[in-house]
C-alpha positions in Angstrom: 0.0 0.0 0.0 2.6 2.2 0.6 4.1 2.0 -2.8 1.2 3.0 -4.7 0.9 6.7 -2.4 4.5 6.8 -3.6 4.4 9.5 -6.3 7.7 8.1 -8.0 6.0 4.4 -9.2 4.3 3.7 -12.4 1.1 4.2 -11.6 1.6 7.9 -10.6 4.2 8.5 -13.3 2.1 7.3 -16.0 -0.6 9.6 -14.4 1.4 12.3 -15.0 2.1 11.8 -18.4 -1.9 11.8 -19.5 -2.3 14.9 -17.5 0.7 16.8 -19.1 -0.9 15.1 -22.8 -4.4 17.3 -22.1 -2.5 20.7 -20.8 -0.3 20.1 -24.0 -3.1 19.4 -26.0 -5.0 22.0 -24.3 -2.5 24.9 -24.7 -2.2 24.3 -28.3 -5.9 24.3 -29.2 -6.6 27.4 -27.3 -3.6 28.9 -28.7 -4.5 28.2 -32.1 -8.1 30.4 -31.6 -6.4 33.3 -32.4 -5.1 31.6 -36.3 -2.3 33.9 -36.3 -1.1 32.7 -33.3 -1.7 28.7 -34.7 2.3 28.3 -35.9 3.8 29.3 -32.7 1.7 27.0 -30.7 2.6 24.5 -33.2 6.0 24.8 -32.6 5.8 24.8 -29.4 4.0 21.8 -29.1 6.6 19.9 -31.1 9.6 21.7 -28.6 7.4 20.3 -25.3 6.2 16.8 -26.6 10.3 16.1 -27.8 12.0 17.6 -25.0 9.8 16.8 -21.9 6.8 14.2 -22.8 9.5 11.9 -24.6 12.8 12.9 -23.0 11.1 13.5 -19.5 13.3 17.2 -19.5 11.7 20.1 -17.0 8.1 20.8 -17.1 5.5 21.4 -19.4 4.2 24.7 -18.9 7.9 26.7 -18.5 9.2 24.9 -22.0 6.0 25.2 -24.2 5.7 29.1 -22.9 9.4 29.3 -23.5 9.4 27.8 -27.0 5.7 29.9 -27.9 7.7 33.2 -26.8 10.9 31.9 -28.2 10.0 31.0 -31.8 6.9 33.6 -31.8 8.3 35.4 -34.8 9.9 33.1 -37.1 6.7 30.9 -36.6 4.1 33.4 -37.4 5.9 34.8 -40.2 6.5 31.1 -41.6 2.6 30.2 -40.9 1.3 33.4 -42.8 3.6 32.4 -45.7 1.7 29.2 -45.6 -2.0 31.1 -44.9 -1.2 32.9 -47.9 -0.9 30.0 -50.2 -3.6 27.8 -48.7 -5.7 30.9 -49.2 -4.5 31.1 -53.0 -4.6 27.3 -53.8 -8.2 27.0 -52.2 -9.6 29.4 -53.8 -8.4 28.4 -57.6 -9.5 25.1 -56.3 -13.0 26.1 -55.6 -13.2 27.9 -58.2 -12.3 25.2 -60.9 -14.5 22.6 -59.0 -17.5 25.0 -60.0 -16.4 24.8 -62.9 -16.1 21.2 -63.6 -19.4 20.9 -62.1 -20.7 22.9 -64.7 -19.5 20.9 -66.8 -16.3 22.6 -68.2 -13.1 21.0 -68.9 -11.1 23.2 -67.9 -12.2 23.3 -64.3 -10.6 19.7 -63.8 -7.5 21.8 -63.2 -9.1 21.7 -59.7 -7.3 18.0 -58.7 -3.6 20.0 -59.6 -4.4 22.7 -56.4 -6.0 19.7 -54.1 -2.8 18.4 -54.6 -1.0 21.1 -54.6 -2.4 21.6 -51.1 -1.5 18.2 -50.2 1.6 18.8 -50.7 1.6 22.3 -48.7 0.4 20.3 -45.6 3.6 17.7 -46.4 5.3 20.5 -45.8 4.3 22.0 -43.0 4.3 18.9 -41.0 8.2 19.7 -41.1 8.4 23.2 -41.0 7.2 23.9 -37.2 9.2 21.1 -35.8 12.1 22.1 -37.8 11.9 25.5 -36.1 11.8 23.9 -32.7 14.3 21.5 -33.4 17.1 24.4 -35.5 18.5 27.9 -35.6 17.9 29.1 -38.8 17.0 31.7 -41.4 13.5 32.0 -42.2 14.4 31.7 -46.1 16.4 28.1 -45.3 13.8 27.0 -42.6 11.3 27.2 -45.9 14.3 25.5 -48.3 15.7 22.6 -45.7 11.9 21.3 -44.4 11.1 21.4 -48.3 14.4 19.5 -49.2 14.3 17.0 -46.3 10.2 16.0 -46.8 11.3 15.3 -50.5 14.3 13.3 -49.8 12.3 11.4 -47.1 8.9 10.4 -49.3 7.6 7.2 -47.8 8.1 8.8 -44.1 6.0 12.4 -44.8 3.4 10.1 -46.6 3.2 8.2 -43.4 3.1 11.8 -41.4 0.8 13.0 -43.6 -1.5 9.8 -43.1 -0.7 10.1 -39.5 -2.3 13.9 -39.5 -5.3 12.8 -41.7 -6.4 9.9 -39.3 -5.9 12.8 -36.4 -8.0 14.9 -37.7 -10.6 12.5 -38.7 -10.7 11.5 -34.7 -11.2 14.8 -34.1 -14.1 15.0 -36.3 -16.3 12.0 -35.2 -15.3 13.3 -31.3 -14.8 16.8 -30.7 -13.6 16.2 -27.2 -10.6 14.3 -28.6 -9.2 17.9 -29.3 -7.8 17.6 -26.0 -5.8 14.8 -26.3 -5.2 14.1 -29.9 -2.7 16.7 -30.8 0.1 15.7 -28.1 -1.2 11.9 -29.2 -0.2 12.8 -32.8 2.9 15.1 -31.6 4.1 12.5 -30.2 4.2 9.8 -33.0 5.5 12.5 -35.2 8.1 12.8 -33.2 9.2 9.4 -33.4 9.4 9.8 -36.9 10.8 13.4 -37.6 13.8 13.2 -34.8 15.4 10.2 -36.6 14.9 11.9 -39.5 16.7 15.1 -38.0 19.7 13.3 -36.7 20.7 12.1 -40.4 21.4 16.0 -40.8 22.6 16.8 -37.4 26.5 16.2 -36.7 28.0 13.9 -34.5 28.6 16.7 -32.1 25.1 17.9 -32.0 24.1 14.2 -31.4 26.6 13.1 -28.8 25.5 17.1 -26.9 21.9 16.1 -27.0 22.2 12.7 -25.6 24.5 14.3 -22.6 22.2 16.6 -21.8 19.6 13.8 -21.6 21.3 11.7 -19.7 22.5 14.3 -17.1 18.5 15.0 -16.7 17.3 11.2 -15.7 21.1 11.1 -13.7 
């Protein structure tokens, strides 16, 4: 009895961990009310989920407000970039689909932008981690997470699966809001970080995994 009122054992631990899933989860859907605010909260979630739900580093709420303020600028200027396009590509898309309903041929050009926009959303699965993850010009933030999703194909087609079953969660259970974000953060993270350490130098990899291992010693 006494080791399970011991907040150190399993039980309690893993506890812990699904109450620091919905604040995550939490923080980055209020966050992401305001739109312009939705890439820094982004980031941020990718910076928390890494460094404390996976490598058990600090606490939630000092590194995702750290990472929010941190990356504010370079995030919202990146996300508006995006905006911008999705705003452009959906509305040539809608656009032709009227057309093509009408029966013109020419408004089948409206598969080239829903693809188009698939491939914007490939995108930005990298570009907010990337931020969290790098120091970086805003210009070779855009380049790098364009270069690296291309030369890694299979994996952002599993990402981009990955997002698209989140979101369809979301959508048959609203609630889910609140814990499917960190959820899909999460197994993203699996994914992007060993996909980051093939461009990271053996420095920056044996630094990391000191300062990891000074945390759990």
């Amino acid at each position: 009895m006494g080791d399970f009122f011991n907040v150190d054992n399993k039980f309690f631990q893993g506890l812990g961990k699904i109450i620091d899933v919905i604040c995550l989860s939490a923080f980055w859907f209020f966050l992401c009310i305001p739109i312009v605010t939705a890439g820094a909260a982004t980031t941020a979630l990718y910076y928390t989920v890494n460094k404390v739900i996976r490598n058990n580093r600090s606490y939630i709420g000092r590194e995702f407000w750290h990472a929010f303020k941190t990356n504010f600028r370079q995030s919202t200027i990146v996300w508006l970039i995006l905006l911008l396009l999705y705003a452009i590509m959906g509305f040539d898309c809608y656009v032709m689909y009227q057309y093509a309903k009408a029966g013109v041929a020419l408004g089948k050009i409206y598969i080239v932008f829903a693809v188009l926009m698939m491939f914007a959303t490939m995108w930005a699965i990298y570009l907010f981690p990337y931020i969290a993850r790098f120091e970086n010009q805003t210009k070779m933030i855009l380049k790098n997470a364009a270069l690296i999703a291309l030369g890694n194909l299979w994996k952002t087609l599993l990402l981009f699966a990955l997002l698209l079953a989140a979101a369809f969660a979301v959508y048959i259970f609203p609630p889910a809001v609140f814990i499917i974000p960190c959820v899909y953060m999460l197994l993203a993270n699996f994914i992007l970080e060993k996909i980051f350490q093939k461009y990271m130098s053996p420095e920056d990899l044996e630094a990391e995994k000191e300062r990891n291992m000074e945390y759990f010693n």
